[in-house]
N, CA, C and O atoms as a printed pandas DataFrame, in Angstrom:
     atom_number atom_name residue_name chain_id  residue_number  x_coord  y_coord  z_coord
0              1         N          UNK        A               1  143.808  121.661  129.013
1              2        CA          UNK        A               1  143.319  120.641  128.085
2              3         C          UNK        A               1  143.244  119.279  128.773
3              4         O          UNK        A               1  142.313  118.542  128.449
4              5         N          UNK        A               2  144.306  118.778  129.878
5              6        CA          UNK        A               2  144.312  117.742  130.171
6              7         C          UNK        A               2  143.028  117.762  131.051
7              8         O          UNK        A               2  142.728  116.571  130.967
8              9         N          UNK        A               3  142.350  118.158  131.609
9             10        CA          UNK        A               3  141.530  118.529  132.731
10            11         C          UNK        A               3  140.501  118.380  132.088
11            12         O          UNK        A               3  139.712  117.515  132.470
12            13         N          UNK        A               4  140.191  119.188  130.898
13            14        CA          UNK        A               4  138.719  118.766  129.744
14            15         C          UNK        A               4  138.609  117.673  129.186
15            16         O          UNK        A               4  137.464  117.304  128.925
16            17         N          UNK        A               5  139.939  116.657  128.761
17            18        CA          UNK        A               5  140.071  115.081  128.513
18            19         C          UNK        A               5  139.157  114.382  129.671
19            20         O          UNK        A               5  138.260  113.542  129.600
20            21         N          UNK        A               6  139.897  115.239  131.028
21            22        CA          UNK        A               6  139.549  114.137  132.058
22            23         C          UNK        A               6  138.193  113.905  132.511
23            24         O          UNK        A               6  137.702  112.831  132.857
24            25         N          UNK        A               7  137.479  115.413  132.450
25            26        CA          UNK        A               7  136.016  115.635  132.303
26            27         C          UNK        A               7  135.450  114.662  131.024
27            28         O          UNK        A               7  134.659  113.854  131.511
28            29         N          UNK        A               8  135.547  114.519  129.970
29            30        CA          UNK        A               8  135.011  114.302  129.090
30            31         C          UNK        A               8  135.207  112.783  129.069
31            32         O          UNK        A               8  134.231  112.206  128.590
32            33         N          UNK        A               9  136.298  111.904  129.495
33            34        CA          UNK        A               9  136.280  110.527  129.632
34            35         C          UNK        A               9  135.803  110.148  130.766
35            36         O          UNK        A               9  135.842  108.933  130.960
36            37         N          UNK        A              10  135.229  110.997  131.834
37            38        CA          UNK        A              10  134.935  110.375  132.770
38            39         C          UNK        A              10  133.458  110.424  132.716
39            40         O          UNK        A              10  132.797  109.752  133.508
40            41         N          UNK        A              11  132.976  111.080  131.945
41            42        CA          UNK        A              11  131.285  111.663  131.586
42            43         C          UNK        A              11  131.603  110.372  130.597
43            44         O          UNK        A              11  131.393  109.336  131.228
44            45         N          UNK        A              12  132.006  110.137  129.362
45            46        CA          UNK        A              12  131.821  108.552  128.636
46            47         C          UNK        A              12  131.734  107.225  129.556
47            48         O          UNK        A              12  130.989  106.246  129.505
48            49         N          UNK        A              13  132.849  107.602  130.462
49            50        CA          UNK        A              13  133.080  106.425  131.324
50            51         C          UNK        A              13  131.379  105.872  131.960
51            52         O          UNK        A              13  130.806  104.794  131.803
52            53         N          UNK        A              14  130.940  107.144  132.712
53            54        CA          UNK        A              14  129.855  106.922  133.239
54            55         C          UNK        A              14  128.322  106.669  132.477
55            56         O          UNK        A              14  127.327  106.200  133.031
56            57         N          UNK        A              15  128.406  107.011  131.383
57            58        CA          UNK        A              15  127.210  106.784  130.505
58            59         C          UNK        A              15  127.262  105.506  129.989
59            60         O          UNK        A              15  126.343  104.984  129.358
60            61         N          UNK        A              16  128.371  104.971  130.260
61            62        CA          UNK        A              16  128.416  103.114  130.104
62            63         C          UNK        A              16  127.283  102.385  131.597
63            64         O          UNK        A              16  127.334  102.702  132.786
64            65         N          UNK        A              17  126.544  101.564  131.049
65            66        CA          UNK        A              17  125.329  100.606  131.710
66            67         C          UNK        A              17  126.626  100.043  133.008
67            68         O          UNK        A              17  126.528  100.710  134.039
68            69         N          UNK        A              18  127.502   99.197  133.042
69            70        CA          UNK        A              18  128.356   98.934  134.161
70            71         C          UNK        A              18  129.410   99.842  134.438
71            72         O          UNK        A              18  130.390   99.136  134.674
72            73         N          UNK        A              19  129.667  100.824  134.516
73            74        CA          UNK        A              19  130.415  101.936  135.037
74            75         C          UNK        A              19  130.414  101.736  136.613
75            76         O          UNK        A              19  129.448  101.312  137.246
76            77         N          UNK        A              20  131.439  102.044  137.065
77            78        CA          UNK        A              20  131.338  101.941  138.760
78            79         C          UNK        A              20  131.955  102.760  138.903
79            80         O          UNK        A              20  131.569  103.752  138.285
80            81         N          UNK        A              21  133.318  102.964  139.784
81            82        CA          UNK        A              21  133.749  104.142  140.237
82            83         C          UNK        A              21  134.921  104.574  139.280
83            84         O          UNK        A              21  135.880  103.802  139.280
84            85         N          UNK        A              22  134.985  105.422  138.654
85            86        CA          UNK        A              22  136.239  106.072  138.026
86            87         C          UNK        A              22  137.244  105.589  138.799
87            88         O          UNK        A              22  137.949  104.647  138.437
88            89         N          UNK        A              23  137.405  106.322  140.138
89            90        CA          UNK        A              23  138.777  106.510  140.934
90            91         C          UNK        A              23  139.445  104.771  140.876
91            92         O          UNK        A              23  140.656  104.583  140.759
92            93         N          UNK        A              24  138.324  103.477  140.990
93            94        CA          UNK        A              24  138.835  102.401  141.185
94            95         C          UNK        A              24  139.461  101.761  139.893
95            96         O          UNK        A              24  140.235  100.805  139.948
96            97         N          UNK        A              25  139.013  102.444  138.579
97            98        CA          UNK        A              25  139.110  101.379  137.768
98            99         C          UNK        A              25  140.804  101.186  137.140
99           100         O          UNK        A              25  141.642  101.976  137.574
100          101         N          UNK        A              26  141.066  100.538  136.524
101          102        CA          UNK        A              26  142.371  100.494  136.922
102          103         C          UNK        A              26  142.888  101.293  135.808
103          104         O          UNK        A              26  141.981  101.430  134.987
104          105         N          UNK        A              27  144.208  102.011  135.349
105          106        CA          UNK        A              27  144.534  103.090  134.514
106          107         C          UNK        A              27  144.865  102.478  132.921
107          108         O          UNK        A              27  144.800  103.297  132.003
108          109         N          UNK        A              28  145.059  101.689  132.741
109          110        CA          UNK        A              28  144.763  100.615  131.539
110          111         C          UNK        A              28  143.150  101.181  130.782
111          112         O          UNK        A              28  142.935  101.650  129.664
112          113         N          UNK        A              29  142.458  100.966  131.635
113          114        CA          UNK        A              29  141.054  101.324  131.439
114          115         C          UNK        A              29  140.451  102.960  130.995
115          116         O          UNK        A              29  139.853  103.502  130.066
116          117         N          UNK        A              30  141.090  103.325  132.412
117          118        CA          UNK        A              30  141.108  105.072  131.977
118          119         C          UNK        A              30  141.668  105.836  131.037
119          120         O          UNK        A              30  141.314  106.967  130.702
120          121         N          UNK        A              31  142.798  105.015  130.499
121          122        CA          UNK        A              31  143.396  105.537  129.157
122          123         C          UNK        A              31  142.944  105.644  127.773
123          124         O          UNK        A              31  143.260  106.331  126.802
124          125         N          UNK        A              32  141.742  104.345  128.122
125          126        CA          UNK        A              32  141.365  104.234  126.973
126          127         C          UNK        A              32  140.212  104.916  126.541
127          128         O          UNK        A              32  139.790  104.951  125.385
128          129         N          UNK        A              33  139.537  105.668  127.922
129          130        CA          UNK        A              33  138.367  106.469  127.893
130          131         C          UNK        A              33  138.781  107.782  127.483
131          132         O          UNK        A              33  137.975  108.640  127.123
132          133         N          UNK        A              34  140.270  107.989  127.540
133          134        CA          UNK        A              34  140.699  109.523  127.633
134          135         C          UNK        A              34  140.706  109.292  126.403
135          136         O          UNK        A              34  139.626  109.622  125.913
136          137         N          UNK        A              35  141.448  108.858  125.629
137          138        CA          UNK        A              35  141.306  108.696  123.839
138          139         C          UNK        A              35  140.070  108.685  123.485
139          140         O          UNK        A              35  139.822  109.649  122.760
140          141         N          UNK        A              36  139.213  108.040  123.672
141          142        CA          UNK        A              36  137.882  108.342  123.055
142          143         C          UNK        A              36  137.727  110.458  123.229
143          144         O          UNK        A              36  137.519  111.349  122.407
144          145         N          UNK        A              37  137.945  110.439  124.580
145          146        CA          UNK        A              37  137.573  111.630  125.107
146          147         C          UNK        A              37  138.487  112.733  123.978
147          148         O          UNK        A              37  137.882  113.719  123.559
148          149         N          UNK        A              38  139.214  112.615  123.757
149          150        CA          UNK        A              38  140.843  113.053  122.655
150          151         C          UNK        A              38  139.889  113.600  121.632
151          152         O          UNK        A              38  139.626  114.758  121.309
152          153         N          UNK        A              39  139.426  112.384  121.196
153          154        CA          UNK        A              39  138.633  112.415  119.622
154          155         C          UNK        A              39  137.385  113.237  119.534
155          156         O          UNK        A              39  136.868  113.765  118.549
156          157         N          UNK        A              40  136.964  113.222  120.979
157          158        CA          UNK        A              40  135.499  113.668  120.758
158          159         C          UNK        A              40  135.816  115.021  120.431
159          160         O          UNK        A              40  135.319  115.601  119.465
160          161         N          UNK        A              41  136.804  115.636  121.383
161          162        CA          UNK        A              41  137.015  116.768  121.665
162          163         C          UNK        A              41  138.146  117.426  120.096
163          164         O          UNK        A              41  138.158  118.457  119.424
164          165         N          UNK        A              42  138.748  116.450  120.107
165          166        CA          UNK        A              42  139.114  117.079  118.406
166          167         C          UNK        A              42  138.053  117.007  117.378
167          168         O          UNK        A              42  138.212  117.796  116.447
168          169         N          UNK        A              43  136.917  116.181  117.320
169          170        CA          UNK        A              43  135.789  116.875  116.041
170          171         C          UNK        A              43  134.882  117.720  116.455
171          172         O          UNK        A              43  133.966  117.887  115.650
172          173         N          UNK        A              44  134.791  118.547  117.821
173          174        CA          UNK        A              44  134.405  119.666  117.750
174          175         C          UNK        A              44  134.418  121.146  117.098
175          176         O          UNK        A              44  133.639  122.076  116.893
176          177         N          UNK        A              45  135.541  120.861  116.930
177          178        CA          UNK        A              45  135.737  122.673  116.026
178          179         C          UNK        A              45  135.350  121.804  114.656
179          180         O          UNK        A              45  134.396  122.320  114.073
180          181         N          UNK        A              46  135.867  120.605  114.004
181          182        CA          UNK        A              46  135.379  120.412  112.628
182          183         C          UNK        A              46  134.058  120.400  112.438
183          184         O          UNK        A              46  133.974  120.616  111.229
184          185         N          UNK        A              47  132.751  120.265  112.932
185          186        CA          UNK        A              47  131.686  119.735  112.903
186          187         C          UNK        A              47  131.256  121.099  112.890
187          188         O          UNK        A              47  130.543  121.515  111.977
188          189         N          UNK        A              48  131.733  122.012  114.073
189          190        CA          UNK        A              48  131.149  123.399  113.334
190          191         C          UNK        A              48  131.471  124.164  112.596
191          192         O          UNK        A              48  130.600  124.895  112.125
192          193         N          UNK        A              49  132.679  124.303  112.235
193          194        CA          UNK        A              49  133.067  124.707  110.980
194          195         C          UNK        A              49  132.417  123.713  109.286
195          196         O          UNK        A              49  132.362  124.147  108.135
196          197         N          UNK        A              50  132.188  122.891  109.605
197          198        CA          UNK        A              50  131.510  121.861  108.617
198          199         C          UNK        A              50  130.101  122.368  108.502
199          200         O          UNK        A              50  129.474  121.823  107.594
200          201         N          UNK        A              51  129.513  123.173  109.115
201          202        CA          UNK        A              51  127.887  123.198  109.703
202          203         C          UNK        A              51  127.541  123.879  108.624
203          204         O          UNK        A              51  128.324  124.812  108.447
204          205         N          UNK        A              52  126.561  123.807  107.686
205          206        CA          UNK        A              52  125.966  125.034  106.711
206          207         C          UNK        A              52  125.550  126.297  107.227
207          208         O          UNK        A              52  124.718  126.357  108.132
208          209         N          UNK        A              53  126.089  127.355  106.695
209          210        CA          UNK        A              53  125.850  128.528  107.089
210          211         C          UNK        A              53  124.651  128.700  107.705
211          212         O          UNK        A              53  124.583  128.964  108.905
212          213         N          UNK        A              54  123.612  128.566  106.940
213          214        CA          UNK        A              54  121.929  128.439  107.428
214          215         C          UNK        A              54  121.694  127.655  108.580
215          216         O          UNK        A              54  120.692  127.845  109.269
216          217         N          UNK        A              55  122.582  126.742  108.861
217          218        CA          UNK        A              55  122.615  126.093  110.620
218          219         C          UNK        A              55  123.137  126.939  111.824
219          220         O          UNK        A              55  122.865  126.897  113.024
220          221         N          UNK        A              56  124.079  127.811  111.002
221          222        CA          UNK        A              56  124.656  128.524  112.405
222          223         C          UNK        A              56  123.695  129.475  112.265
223          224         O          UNK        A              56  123.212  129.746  113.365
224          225         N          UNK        A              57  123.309  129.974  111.546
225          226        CA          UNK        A              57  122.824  131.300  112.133
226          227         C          UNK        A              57  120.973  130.787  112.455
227          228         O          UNK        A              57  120.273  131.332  113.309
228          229         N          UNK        A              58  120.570  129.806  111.664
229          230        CA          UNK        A              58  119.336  130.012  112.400
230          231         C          UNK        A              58  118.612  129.602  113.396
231          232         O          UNK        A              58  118.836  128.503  113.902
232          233         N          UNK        A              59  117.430  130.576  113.930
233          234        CA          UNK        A              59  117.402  130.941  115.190
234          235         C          UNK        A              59  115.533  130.638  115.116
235          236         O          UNK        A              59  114.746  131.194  114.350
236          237         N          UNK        A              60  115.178  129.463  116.301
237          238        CA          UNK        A              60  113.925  129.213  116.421
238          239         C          UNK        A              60  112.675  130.619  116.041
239          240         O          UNK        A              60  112.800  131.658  116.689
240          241         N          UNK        A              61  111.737  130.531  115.166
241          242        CA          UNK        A              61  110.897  131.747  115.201
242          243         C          UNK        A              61  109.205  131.518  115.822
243          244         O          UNK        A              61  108.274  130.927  115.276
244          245         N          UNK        A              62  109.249  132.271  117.229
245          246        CA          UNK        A              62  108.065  132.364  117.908
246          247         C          UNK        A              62  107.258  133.671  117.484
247          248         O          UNK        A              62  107.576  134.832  117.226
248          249         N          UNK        A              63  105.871  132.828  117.537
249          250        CA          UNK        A              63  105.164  134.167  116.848
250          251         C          UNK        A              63  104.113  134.188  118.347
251          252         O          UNK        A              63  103.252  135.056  118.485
């Protein structure tokens, strides 16, 4: 889990317009990306369990 935080705040980190290097920024900073990262990753299972049935199951139709 800690490893998917770290993936996931460092992918936020970088989709910020002044982002520079992860490794430099100072850990004050990185902590606060991992919490975002926390949250994102805890409303995942709610959002699909929230999803209307008719969302999960349907499936693009090519004719």
């Amino acid at each position: 889990m800690d490893q998917e935080v770290e993936y996931v705040a460092r992918a936020l980190y970088e989709a910020e317009d002044d982002a520079l290097i992860w490794e430099a920024e100072p850990e004050i900073l990185k902590e606060e990306f991992r919490r975002y990262a926390r949250a994102a990753i805890a409303m995942l299972p709610r959002q699909k369990r929230d999803a209307p049935e008719a969302q999960k199951s349907q499936v693009p139709y090519a004719a």
